[in-house]
CHARMM internal coordinates of N, CA and C (Angstrom, degrees):
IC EDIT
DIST 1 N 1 CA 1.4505
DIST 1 CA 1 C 1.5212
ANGL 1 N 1 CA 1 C 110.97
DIST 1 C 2 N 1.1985
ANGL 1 CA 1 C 2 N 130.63
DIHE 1 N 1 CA 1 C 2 N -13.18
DIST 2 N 2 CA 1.5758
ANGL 1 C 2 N 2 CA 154.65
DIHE 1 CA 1 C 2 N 2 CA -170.34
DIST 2 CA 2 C 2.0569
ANGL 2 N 2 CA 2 C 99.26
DIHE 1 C 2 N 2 CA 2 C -72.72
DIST 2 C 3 N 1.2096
ANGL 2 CA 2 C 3 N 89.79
DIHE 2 N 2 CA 2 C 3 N -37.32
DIST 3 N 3 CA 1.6206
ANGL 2 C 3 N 3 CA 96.05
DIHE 2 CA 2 C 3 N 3 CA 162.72
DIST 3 CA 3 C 1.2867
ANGL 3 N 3 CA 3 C 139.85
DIHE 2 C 3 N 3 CA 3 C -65.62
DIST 3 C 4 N 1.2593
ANGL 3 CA 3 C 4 N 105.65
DIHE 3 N 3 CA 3 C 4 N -19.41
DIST 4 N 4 CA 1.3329
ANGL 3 C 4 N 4 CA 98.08
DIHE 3 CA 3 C 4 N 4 CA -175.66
DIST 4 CA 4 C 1.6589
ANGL 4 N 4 CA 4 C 99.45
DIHE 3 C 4 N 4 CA 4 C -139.18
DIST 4 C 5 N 1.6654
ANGL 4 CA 4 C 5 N 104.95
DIHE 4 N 4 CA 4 C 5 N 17.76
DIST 5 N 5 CA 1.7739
ANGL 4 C 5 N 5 CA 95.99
DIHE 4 CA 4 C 5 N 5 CA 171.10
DIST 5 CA 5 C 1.8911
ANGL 5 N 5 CA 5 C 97.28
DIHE 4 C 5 N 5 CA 5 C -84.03
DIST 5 C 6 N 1.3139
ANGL 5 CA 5 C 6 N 74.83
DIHE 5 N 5 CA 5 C 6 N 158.48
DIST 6 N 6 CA 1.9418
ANGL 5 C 6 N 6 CA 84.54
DIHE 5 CA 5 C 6 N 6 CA 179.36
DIST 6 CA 6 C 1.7895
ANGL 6 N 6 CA 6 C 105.43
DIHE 5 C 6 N 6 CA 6 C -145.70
DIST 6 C 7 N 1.1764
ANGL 6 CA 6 C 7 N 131.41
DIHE 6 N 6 CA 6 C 7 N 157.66
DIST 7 N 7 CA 1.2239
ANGL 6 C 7 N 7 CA 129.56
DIHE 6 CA 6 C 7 N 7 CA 149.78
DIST 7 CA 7 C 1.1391
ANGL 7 N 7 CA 7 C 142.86
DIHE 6 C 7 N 7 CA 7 C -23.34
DIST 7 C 8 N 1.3974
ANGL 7 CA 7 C 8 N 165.15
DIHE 7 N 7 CA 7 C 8 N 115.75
DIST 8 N 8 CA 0.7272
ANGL 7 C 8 N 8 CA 141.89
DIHE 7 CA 7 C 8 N 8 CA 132.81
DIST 8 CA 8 C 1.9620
ANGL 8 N 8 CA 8 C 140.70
DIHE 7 C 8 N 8 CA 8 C -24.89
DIST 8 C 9 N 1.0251
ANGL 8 CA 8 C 9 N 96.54
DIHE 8 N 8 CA 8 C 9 N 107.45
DIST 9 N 9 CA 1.9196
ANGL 8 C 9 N 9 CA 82.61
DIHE 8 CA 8 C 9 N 9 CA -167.39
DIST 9 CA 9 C 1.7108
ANGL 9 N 9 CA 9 C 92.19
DIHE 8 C 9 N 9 CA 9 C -107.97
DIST 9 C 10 N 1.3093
ANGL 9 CA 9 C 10 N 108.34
DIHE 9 N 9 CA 9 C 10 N 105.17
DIST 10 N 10 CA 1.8527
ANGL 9 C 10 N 10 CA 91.99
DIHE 9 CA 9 C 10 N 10 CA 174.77
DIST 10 CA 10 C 1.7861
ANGL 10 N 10 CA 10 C 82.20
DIHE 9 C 10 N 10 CA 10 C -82.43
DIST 10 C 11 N 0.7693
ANGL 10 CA 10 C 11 N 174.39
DIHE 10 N 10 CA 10 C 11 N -56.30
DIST 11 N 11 CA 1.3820
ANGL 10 C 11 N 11 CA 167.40
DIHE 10 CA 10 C 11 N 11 CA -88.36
DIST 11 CA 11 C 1.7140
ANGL 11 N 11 CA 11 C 100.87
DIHE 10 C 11 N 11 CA 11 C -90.19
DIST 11 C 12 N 0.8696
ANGL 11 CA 11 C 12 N 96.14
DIHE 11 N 11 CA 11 C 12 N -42.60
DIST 12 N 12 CA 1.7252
ANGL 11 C 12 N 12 CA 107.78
DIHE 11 CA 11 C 12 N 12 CA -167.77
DIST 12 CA 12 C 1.7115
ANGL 12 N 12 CA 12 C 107.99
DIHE 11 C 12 N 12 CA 12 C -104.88
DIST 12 C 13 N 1.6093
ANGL 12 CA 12 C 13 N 106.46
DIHE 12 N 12 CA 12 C 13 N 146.08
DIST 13 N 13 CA 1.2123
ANGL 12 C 13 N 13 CA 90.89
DIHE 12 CA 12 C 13 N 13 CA 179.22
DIST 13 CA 13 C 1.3783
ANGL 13 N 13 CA 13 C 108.20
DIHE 12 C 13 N 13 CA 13 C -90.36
DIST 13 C 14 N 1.5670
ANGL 13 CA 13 C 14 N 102.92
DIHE 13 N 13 CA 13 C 14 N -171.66
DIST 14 N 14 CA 1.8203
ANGL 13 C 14 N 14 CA 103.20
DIHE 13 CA 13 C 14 N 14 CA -160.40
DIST 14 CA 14 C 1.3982
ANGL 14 N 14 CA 14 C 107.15
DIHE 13 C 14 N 14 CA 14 C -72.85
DIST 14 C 15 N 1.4776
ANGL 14 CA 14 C 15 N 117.42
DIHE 14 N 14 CA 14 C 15 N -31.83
DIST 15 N 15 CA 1.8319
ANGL 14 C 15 N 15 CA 117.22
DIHE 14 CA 14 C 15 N 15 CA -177.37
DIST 15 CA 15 C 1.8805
ANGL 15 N 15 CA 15 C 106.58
DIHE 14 C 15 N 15 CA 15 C -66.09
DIST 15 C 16 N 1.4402
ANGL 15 CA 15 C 16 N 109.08
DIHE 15 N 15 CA 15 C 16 N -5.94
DIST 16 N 16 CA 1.2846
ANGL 15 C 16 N 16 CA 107.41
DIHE 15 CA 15 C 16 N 16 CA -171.59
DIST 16 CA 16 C 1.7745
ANGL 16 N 16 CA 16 C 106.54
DIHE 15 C 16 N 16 CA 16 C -97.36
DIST 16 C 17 N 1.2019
ANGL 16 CA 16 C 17 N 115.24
DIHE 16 N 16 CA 16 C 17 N -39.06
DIST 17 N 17 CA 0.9829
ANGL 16 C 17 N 17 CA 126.35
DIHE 16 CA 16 C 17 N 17 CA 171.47
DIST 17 CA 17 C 1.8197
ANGL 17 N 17 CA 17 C 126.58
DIHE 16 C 17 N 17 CA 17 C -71.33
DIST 17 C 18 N 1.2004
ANGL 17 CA 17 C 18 N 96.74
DIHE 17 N 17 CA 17 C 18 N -12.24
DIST 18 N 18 CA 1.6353
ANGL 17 C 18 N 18 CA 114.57
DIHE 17 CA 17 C 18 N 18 CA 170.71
DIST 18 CA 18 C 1.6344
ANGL 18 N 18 CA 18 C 100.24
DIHE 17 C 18 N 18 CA 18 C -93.24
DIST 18 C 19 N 0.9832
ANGL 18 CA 18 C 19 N 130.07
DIHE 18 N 18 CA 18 C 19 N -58.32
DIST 19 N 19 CA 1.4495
ANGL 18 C 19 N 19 CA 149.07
DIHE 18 CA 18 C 19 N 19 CA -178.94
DIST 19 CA 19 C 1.8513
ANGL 19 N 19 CA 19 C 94.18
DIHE 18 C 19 N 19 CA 19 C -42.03
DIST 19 C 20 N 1.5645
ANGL 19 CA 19 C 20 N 122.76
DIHE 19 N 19 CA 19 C 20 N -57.92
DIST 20 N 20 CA 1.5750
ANGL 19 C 20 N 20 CA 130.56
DIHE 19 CA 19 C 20 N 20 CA 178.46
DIST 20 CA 20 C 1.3712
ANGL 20 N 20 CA 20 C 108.11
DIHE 19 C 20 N 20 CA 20 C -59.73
DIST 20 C 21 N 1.7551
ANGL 20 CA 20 C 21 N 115.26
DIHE 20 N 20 CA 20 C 21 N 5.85
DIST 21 N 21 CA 1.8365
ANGL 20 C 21 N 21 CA 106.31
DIHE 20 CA 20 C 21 N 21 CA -167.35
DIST 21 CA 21 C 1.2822
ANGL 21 N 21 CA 21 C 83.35
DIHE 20 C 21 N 21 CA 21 C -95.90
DIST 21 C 22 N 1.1799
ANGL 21 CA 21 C 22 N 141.11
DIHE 21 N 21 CA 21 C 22 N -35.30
DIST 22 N 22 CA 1.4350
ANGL 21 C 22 N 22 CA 140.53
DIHE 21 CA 21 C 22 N 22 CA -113.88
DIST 22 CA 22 C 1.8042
ANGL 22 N 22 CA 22 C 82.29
DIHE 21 C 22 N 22 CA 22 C -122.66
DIST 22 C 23 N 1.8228
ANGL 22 CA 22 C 23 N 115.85
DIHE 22 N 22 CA 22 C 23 N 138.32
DIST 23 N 23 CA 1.3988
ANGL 22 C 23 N 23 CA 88.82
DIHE 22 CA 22 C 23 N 23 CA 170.09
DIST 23 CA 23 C 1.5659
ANGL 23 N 23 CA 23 C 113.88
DIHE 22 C 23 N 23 CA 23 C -95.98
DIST 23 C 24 N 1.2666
ANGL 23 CA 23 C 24 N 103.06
DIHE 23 N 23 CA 23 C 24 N -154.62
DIST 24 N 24 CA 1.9718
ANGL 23 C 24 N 24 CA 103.79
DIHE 23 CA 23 C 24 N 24 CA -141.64
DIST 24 CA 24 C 1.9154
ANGL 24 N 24 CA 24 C 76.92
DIHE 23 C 24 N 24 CA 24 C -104.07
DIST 24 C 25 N 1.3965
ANGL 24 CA 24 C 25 N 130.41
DIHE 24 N 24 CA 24 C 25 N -28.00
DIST 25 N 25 CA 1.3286
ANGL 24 C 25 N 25 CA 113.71
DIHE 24 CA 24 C 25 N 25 CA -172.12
DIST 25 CA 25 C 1.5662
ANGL 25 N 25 CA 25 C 103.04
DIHE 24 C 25 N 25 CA 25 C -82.03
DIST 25 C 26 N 1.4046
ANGL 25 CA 25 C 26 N 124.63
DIHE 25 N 25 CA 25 C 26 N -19.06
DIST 26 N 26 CA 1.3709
ANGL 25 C 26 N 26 CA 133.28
DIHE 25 CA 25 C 26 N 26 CA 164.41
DIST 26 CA 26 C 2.1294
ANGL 26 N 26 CA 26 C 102.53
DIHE 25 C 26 N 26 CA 26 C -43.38
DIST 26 C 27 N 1.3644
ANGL 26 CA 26 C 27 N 97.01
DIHE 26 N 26 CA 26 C 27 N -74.35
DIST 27 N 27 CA 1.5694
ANGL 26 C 27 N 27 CA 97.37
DIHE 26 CA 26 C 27 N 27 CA -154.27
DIST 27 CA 27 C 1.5114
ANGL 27 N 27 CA 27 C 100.22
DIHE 26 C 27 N 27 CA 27 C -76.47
DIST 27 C 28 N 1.7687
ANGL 27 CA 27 C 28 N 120.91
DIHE 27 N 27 CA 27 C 28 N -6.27
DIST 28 N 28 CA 1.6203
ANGL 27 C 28 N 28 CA 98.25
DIHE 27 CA 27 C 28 N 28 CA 162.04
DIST 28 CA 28 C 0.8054
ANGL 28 N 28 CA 28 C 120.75
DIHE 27 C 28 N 28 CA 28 C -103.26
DIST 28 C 29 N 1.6386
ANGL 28 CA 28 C 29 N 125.92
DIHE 28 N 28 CA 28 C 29 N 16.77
DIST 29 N 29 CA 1.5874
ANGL 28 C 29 N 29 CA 129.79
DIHE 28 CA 28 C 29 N 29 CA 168.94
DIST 29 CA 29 C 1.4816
ANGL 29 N 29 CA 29 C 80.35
DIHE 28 C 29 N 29 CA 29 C -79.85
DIST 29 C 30 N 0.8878
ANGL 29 CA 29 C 30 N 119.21
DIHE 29 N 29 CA 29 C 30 N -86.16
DIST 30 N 30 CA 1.7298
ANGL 29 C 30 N 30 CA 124.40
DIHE 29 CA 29 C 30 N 30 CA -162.86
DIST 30 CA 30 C 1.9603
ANGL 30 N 30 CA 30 C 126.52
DIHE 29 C 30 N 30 CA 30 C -35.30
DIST 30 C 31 N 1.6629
ANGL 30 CA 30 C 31 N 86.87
DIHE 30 N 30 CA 30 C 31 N -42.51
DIST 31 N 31 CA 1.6206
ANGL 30 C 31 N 31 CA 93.91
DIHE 30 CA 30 C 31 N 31 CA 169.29
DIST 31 CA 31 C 2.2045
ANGL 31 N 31 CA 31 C 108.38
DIHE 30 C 31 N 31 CA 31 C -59.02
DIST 31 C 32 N 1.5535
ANGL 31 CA 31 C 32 N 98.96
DIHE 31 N 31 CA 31 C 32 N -34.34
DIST 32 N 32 CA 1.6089
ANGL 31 C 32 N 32 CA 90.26
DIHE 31 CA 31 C 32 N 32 CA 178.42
DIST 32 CA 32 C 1.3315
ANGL 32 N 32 CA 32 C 110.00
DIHE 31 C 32 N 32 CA 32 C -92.84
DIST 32 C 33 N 0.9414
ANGL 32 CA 32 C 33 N 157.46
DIHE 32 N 32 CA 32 C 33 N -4.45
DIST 33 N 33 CA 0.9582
ANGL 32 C 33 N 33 CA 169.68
DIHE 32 CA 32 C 33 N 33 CA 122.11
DIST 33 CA 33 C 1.6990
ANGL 33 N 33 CA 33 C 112.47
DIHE 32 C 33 N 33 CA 33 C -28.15
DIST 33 C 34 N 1.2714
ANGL 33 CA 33 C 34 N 139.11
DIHE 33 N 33 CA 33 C 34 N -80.08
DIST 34 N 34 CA 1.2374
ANGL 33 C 34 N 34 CA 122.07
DIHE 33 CA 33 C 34 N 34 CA 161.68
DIST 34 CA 34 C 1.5177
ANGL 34 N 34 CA 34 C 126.13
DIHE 33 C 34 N 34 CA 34 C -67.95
DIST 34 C 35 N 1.6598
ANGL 34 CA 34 C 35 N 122.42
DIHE 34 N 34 CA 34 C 35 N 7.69
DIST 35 N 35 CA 0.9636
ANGL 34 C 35 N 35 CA 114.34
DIHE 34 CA 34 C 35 N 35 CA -169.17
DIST 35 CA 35 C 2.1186
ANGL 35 N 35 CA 35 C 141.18
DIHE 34 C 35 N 35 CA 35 C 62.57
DIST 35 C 36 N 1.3155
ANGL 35 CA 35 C 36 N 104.91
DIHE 35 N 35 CA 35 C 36 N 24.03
DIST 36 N 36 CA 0.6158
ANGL 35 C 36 N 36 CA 141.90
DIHE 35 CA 35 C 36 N 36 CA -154.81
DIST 36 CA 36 C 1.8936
ANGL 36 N 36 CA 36 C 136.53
DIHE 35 C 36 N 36 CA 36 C -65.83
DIST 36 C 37 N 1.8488
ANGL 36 CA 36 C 37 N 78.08
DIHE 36 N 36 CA 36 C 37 N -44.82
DIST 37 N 37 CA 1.5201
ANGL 36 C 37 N 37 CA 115.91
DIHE 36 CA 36 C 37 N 37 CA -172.80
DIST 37 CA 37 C 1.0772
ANGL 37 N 37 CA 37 C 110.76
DIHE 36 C 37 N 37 CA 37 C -94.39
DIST 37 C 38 N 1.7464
ANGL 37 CA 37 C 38 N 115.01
DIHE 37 N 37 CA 37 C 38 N 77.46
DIST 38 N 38 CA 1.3650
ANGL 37 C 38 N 38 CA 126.94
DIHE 37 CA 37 C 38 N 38 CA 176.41
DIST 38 CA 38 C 1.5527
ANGL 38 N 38 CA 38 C 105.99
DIHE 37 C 38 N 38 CA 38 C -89.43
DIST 38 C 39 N 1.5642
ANGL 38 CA 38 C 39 N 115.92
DIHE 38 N 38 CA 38 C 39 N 136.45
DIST 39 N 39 CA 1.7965
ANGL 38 C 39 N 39 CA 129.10
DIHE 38 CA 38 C 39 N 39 CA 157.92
DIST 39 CA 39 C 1.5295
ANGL 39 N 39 CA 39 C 110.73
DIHE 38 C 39 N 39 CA 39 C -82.87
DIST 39 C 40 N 1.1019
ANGL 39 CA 39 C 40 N 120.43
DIHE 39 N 39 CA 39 C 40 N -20.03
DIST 40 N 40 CA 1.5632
ANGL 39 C 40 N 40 CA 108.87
DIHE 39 CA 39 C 40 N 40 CA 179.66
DIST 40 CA 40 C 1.3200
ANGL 40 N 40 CA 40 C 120.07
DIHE 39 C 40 N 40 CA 40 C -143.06
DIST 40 C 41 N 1.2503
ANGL 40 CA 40 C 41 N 126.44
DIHE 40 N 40 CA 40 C 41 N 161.68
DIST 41 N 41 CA 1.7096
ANGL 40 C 41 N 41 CA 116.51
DIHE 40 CA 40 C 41 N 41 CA -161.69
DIST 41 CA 41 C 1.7633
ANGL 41 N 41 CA 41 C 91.28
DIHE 40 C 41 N 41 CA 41 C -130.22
END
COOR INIT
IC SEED 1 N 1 CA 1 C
IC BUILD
């Protein structure tokens, strides 16, 4: 069970702390890949 206890972070909100599960070469393969990662609207 030592595996899967984690911290509590109230600091952060919860979409941010789900977002830190996932790694960061995961969502920029995917952001280029669908094209995704727009700076301006």
């Amino acid at each position: 069970m030592g595996l899967f206890r984690r911290n509590k972070n109230n600091h952060k909100p919860v979409i941010r702390q789900i977002i830190d599960l996932v790694p960061r070469w995961l969502i920029h393969t995917c952001a280029r890949q669908f094209n995704s990662d727009k700076d301006g609207f």
